[in-house]
N, C-alpha and C positions, 0 to 999 in steps of 0.2 A: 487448795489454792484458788481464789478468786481474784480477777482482777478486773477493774471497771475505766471505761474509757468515755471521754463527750466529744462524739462526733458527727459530724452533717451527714443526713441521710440523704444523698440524692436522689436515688430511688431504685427500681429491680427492672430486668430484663430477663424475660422468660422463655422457655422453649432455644433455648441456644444450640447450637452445634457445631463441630469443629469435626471437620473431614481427617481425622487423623491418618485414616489409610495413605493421602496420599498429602502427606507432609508442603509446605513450601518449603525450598531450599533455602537454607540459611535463617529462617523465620524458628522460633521455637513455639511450645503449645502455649505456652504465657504470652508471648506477643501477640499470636494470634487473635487469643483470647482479647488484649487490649485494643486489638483490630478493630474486632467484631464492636467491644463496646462505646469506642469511639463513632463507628457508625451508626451506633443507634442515639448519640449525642447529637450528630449531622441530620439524623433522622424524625430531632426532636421529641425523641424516646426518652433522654436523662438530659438532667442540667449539665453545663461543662464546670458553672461555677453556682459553690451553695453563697448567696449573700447571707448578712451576718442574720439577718430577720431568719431564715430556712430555719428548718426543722431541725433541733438539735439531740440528738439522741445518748441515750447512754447504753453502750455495748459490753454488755458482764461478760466475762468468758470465763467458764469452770469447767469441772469435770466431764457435766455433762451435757455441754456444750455454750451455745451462746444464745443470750436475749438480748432484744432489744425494745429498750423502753421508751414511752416518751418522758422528756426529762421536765416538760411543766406540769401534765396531767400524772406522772408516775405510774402510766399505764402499761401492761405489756404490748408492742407493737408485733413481735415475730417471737420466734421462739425455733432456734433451727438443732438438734441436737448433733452432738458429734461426728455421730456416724454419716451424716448427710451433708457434713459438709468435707468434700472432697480437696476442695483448695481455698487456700487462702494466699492473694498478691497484692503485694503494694506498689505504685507505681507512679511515678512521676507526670504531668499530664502534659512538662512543655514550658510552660506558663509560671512553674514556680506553685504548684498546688501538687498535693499528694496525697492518692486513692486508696483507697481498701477495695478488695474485694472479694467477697464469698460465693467460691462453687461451690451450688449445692445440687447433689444426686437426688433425684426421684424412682425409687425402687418402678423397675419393668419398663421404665423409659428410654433411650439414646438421647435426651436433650437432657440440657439439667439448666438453670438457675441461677443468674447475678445479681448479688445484691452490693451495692456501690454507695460507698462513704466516702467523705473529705476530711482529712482527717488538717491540724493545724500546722504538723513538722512532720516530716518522713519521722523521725526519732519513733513518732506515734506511731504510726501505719506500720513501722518492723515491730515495734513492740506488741502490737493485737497478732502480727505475724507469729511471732516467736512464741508466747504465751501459747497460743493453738499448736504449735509443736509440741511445746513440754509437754502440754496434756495427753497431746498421742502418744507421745514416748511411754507415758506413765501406763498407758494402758498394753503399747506394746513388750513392754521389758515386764511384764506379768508372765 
């Protein structure tokens, strides 16, 4: 199963970290997460909004795992395979816009890697969600 989506690539934020040992009360590790990448939007690290000119990407997700291409030059832009990516969240921004985003693990590191889509309807954003579940399912009920 392959499936292909066109979504604005706003762009990645690296080296991240989330104190997990010592939780915010009431916060979960997903919000957090949405924390952290908010502040690096304040921080003019990521766009808050892709306009229609932005980069429009196409994100396959298969077995083994996801690319992301550019969709004028038809080049590969990433390539992040299954196993490294640890999470995937979709999330509202406020505004009436709705994110993707990919943790991704770097083997012998504590920080890992966001890469940050716009996707054009949450409908999208659960659906690139969901599809990366089936897959792990497929690998986990082996």
């Amino acid at each position: 199963m392959v499936s292909e989506y066109s979504l604005r690539y706003l762009g990645a934020v690296e080296d991240v970290s989330l104190n997990t040992g010592q939780a915010i009360p009431g916060r979960s590790l997903e919000a957090q997460l949405v924390d952290k990448l908010e502040d690096a939007q304040l921080e003019g690290k990521l766009p808050y909004l892709a306009p229609e000119d932005y980069q429009t990407v196409y994100v396959i997700v298969s077995k083994h795992g996801i690319k992301v291409m550019d969709s004028k030059k038809k080049q590969v832009m990433q390539r992040h395979p299954l196993h490294v990516i640890a999470q995937a969240i979709q999330y509202s921004d406020g505004l009436g816009r709705f994110n993707l985003v990919l943790k991704t693990v770097q083997p012998g590191k504590k920080t890992f890697g966001c890469y940050v889509f716009q996707t054009s309807t949450e409908e999208q954003a659960i659906g690139v969600v969901k599809t990366l579940q089936q897959m792990y399912s497929q690998f986990t009920q082996r």
